[in-house]
NUTORTOR-142725 format. One record per residue (C-alpha): residue in three letters; y, z, x; residue number from 1. Coordinates in Angstrom, 2 decimals. Layout:
<sites>
SITE/resn/y/z/x/resi
SITE/ALA/Y/Z/X/NUM
...
</sites>
This chain:
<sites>
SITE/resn/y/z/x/resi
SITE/UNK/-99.49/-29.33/-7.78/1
SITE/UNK/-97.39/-27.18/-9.83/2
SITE/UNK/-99.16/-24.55/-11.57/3
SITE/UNK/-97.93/-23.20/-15.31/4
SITE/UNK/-100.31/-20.75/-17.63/5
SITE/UNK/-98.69/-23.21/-20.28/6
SITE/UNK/-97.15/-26.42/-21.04/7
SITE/UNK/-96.00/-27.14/-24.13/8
SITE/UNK/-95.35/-31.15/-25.24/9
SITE/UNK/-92.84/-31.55/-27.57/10
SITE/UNK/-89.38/-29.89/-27.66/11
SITE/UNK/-88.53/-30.41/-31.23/12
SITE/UNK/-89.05/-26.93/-33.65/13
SITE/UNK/-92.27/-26.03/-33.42/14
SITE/UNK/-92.59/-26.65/-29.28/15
SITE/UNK/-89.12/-24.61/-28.79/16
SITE/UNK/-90.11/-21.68/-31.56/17
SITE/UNK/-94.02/-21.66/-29.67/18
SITE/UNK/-91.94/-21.75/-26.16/19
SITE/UNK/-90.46/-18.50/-27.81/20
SITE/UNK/-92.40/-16.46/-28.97/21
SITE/UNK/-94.68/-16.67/-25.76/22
SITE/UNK/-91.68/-15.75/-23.57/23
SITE/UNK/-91.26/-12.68/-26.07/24
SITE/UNK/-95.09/-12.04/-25.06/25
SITE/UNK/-94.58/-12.16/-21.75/26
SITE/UNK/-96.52/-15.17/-20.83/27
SITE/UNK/-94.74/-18.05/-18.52/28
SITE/UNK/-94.51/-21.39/-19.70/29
SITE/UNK/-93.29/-24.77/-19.21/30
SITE/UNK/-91.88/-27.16/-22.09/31
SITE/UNK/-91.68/-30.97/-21.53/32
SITE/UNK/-89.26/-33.14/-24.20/33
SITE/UNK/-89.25/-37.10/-23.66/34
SITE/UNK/-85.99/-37.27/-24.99/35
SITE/UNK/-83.11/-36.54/-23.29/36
SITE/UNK/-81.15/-34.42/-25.14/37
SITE/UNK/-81.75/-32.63/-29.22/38
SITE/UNK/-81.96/-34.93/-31.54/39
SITE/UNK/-79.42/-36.99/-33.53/40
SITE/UNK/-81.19/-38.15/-36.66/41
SITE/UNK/-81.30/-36.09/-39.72/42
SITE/UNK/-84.60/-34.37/-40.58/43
SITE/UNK/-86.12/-31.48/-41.89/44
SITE/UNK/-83.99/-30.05/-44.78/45
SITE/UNK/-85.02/-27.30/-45.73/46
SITE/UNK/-86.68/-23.99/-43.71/47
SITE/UNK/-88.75/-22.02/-46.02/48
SITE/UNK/-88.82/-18.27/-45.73/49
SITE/UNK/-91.91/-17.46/-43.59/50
SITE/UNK/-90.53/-19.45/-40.86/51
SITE/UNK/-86.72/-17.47/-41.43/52
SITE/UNK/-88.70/-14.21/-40.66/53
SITE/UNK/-90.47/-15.69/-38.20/54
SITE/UNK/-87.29/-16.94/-36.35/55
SITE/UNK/-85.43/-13.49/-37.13/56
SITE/UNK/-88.51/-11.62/-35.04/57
SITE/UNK/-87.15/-13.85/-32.29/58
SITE/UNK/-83.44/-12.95/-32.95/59
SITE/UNK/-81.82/-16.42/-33.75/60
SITE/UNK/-81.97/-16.00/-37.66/61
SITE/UNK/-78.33/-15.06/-37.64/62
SITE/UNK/-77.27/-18.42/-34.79/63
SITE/UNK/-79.29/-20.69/-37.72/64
SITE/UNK/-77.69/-19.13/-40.43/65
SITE/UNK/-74.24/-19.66/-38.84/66
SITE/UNK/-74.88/-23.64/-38.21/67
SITE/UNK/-76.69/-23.62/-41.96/68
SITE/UNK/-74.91/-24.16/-45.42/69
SITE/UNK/-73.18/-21.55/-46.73/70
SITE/UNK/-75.02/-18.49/-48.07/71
SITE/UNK/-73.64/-19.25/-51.39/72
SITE/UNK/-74.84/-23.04/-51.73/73
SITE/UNK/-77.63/-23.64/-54.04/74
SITE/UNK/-80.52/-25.67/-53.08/75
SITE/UNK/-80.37/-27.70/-56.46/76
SITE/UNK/-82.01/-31.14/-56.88/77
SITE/UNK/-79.90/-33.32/-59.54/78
SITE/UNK/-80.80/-36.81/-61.06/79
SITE/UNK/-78.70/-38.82/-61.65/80
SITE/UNK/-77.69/-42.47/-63.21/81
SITE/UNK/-75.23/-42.90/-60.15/82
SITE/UNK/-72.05/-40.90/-58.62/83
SITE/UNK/-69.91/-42.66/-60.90/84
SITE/UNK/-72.30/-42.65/-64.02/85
SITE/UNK/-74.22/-39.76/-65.32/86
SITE/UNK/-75.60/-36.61/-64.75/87
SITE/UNK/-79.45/-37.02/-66.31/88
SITE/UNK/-80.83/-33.42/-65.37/89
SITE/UNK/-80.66/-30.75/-62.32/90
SITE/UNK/-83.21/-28.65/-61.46/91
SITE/UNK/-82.03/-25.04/-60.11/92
SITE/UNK/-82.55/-23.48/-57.40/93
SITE/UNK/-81.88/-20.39/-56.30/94
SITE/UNK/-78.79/-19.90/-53.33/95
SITE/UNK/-79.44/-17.87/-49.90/96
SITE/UNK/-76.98/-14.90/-51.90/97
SITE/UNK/-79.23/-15.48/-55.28/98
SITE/UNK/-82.69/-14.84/-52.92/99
SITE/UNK/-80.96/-11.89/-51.14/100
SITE/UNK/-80.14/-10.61/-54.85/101
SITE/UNK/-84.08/-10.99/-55.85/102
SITE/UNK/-85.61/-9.22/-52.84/103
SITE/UNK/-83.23/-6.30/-52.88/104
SITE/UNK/-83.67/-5.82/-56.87/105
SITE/UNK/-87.33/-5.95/-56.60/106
SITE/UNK/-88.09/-4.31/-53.19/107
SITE/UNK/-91.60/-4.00/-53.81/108
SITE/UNK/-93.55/-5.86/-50.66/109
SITE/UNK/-93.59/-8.71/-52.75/110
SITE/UNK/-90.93/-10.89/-51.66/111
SITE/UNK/-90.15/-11.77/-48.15/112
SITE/UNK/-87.91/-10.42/-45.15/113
SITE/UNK/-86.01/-14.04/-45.23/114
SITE/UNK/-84.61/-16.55/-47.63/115
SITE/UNK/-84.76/-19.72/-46.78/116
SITE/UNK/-82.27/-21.84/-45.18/117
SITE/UNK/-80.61/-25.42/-46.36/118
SITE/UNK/-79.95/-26.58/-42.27/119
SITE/UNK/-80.65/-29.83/-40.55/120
SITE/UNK/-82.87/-30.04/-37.69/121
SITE/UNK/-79.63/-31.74/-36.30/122
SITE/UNK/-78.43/-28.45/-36.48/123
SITE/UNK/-81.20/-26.49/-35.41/124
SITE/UNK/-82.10/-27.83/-32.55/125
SITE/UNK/-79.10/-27.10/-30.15/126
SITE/UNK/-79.85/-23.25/-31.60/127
SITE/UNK/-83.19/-23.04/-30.54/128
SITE/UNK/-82.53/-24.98/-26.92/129
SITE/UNK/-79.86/-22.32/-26.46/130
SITE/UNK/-82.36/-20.08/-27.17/131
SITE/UNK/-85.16/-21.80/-24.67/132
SITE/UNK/-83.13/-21.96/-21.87/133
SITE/UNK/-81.98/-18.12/-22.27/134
SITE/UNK/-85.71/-17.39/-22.15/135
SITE/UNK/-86.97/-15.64/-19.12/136
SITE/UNK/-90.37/-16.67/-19.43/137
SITE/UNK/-89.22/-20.67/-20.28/138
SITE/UNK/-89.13/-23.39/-17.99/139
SITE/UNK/-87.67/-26.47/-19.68/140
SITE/UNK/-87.09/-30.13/-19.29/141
SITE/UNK/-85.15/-32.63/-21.36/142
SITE/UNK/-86.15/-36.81/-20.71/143
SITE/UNK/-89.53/-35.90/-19.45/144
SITE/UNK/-92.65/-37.56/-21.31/145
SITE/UNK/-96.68/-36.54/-21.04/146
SITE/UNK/-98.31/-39.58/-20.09/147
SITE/UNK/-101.78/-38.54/-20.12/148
SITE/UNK/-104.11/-35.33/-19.74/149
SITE/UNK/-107.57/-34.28/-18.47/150
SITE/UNK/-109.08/-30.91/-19.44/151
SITE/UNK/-112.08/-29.41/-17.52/152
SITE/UNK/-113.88/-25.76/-17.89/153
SITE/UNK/-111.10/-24.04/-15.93/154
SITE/UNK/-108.06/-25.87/-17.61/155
SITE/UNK/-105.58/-28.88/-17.69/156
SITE/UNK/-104.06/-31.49/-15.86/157
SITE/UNK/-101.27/-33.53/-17.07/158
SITE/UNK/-99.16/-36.17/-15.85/159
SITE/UNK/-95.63/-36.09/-16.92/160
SITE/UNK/-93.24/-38.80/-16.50/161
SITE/UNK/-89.55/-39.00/-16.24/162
SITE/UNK/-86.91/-41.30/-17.67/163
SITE/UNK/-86.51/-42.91/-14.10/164
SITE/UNK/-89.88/-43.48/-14.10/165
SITE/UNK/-91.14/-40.49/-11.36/166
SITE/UNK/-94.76/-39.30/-12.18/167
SITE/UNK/-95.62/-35.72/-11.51/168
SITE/UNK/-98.90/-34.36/-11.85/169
SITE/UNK/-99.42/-30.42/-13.58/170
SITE/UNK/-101.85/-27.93/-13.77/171
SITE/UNK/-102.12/-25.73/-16.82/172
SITE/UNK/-104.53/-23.32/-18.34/173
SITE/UNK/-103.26/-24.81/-21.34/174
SITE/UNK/-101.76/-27.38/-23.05/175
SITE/UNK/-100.39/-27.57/-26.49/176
SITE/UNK/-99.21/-30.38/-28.35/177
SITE/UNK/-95.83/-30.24/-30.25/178
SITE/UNK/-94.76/-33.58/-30.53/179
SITE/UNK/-95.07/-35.12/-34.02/180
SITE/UNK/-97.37/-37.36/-35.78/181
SITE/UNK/-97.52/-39.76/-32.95/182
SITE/UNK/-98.73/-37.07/-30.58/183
SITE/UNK/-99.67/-38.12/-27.22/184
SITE/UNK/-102.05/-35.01/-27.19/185
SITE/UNK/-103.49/-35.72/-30.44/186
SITE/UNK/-104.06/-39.36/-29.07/187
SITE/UNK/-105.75/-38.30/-25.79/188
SITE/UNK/-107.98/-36.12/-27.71/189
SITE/UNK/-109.18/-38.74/-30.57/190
SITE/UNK/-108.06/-36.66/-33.66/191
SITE/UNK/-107.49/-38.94/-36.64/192
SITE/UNK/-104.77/-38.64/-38.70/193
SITE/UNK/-106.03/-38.95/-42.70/194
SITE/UNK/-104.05/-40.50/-45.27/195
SITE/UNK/-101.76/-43.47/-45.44/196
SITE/UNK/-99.07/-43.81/-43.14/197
SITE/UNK/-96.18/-46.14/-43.88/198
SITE/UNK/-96.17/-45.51/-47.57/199
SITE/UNK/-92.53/-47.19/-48.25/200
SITE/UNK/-89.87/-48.44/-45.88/201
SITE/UNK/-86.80/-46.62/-46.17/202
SITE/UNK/-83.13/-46.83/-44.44/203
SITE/UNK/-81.21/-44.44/-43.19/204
SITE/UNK/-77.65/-44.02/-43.64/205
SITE/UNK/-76.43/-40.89/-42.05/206
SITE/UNK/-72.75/-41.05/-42.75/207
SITE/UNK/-69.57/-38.56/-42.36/208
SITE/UNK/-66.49/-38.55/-45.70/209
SITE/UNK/-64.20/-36.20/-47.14/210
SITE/UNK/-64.71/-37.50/-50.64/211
SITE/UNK/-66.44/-34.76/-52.40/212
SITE/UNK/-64.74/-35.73/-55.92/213
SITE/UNK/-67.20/-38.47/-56.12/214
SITE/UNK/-69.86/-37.04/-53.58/215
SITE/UNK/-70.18/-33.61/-55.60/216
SITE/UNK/-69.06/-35.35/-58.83/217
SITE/UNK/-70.70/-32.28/-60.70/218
SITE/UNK/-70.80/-29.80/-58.07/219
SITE/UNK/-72.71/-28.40/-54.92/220
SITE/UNK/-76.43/-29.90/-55.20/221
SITE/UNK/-78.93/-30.06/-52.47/222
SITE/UNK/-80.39/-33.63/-53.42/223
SITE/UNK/-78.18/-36.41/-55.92/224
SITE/UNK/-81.22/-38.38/-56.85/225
SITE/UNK/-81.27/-41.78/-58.54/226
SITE/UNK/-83.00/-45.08/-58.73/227
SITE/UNK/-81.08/-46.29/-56.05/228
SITE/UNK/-81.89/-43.61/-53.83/229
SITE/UNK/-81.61/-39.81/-52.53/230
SITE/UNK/-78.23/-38.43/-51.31/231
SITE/UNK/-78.75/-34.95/-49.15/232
SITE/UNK/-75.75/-32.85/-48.59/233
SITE/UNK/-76.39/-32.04/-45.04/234
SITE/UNK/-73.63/-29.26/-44.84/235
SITE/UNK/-71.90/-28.92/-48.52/236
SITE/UNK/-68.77/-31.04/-47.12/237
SITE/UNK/-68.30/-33.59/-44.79/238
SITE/UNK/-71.92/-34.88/-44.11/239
SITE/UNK/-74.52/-36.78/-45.66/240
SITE/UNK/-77.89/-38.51/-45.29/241
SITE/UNK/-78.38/-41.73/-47.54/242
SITE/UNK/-81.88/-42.74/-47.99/243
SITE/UNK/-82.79/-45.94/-49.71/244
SITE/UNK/-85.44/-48.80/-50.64/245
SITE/UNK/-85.21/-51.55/-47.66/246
SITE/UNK/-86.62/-55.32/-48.53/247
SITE/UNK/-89.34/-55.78/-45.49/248
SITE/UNK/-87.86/-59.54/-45.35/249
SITE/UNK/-83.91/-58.08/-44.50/250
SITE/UNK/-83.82/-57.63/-40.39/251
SITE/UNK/-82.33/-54.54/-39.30/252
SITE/UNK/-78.96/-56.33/-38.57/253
SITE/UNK/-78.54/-58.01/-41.59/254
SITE/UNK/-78.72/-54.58/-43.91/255
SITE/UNK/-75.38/-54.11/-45.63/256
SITE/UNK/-74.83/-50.53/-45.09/257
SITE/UNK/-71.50/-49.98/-46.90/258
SITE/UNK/-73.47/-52.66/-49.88/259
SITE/UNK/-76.18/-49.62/-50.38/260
SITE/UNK/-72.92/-46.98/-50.42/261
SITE/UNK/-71.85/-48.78/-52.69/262
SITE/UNK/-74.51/-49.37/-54.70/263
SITE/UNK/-75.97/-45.80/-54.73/264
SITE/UNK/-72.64/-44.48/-55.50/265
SITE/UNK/-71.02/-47.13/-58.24/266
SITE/UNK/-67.94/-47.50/-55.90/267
SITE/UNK/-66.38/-47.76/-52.89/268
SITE/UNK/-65.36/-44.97/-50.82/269
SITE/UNK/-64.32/-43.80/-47.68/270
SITE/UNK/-66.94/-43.10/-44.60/271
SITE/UNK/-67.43/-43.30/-41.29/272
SITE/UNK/-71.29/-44.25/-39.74/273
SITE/UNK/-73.21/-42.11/-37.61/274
SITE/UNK/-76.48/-43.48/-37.67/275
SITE/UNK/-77.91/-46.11/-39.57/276
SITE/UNK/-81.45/-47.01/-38.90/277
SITE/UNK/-84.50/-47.98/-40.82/278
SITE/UNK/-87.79/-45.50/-41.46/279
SITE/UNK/-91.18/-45.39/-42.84/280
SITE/UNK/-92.03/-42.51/-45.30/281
SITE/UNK/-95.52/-41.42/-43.99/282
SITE/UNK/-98.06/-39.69/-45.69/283
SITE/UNK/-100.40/-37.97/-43.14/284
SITE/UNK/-102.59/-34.68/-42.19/285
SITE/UNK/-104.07/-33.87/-39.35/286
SITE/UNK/-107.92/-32.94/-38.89/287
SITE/UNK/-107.85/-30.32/-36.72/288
SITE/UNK/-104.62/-27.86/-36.53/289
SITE/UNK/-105.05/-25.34/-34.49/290
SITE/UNK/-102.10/-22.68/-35.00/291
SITE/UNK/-101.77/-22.49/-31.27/292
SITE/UNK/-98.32/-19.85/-32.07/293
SITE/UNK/-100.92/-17.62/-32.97/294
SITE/UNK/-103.99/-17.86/-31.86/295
SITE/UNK/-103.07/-16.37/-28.41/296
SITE/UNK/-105.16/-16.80/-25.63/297
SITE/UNK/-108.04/-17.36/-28.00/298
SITE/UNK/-107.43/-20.75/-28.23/299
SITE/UNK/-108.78/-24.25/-26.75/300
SITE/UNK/-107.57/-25.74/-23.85/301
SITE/UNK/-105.44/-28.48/-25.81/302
SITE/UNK/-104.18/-27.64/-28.97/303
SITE/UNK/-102.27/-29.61/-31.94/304
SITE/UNK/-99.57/-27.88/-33.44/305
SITE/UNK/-97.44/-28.41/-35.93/306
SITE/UNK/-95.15/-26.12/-38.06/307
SITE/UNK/-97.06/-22.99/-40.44/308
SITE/UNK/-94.21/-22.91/-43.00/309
SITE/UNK/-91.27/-25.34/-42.04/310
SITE/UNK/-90.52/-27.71/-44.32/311
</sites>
């Protein structure tokens, strides 16, 4: 049986950033990711500044920042009647170059190392992969799911399965649990989730167009907000997430994707569909989250994690 001092499960942000910063501590570990490859849905938009310093003490600030928005983007949030109504109000928000501004002017320990970054996890992903696999201390594996686990005094054992169905068995002091709210470790160890999940169903329309007259009818703005929905400016010019209300009653097929385009924007325009797929806003906290990054070895054997400051 193959025998790791850790195995993460979950290679998303917080599984690849944990797999990390143990590698910079010297400790070996193995990280298991069900699906085969980073992911291809838009998520996470924002990355607050604790977790920027935290990434720059593992030396990929400057790879994020490069695959991020440019420095000079704000991070505003505008509302708005629709693209090709009116402008109601924007809230302001200060740019990467306005935050680098603040710290240097004040200087006094007050502000932090980082700003915060406007970057997709679309985007950050393939960074921090790069980053695992240059590890020395990483083993990693794409398309490989944890089944199940059994902890005892002197450790773990976990069963791992991959995509063409091969079960392997491994044996780790511990185990910590990176992947999501629908953690299989969080499941195997009966901790609840409170709140309410599936507040509102939502669809996604993650969508690619040139059309920034109408798309950034009154300039560069994090969030275009309306009735109809939230437009996100994934990268300040050619990509964009749509999210809107979805009737229960309309099947996934029968959603007319350019209809809530349209609708959202007040016209027509040119795009091209990269994903389109429906979603559940969810609500949730866990009981018990042990911040397994930094609790080092003083830690249980299976541990929860999620991310400390990543929005």
């Amino acid at each position: 049986m193959k025998q790791v001092p850790v195995l993460i499960a979950g290679g998303g942000p917080v599984g690849m950033t944990l797999a990390c910063e143990l590698s910079r501590r010297g400790i070996a570990c193995l990280l298991v990711e069900r699906n085969p490859a980073t992911t291809r849905h838009p998520k996470m938009d924002i990355t607050n500044a604790r977790s920027m310093e935290l990434f720059r003490r593992l030396g990929v600030v400057d790879a994020l920042r490069a695959v991020a928005v440019p420095e000079s983007s704000n991070f505003d949030v505008s509302w708005i009647t629709s693209l090709t109504g009116h402008e109601l109000h924007r809230f302001r928000y200060p740019s990467v170059t306005d935050w680098r501004r603040l710290i240097a002017d004040r200087n006094d320990g007050t502000m932090p190392c980082e700003p915060p970054m406007r970057v997709s996890q679309v985007e950050i992903e393939p960074v921090l992969q790069r980053a695992v696999q240059g590890a020395p201390m990483v083993e990693s594996r794409w398309g490989v799911e944890l089944e199940d686990v059994a902890q005892d005094e002197e450790g773990v054992t976990a069963t791992l399965r991959t995509a063409d169905g091969a079960a392997e068995q491994v044996r780790c002091r511990y185990l910590a649990g990176c992947d999501g709210g629908t953690s299989r470790v969080r499941q195997r160890l009966g901790i609840r989730l409170e709140g309410q999940s599936r507040v509102q169903q939502r669809f996604l329309t993650h969508f690619r167009s040139t059309d920034a007259e109408l798309l950034q009818r009154w300039g560069i703005a994090w969030h275009y907000q309306s009735a109809a929905g939230t437009l996100i400016a994934q990268n300040d010019k050619d990509i964009w997430t749509l999210q809107t209300r979805w009737p229960d009653e309309t099947p996934p097929d029968d959603v007319d994707i350019a209809g809530l385009l349209r609708g959202f924007a007040g016209r027509d325009f040119s795009h091209e569909i990269l994903v389109a797929m429906p979603g559940r806003r969810t609500l949730w906290s866990p009981n018990v989250t042990p911040r397994a990054v930094c609790c080092w070895p003083a830690m249980p054997r299976i541990s929860t994690c999620r991310p400390v400051a990543t929005a």
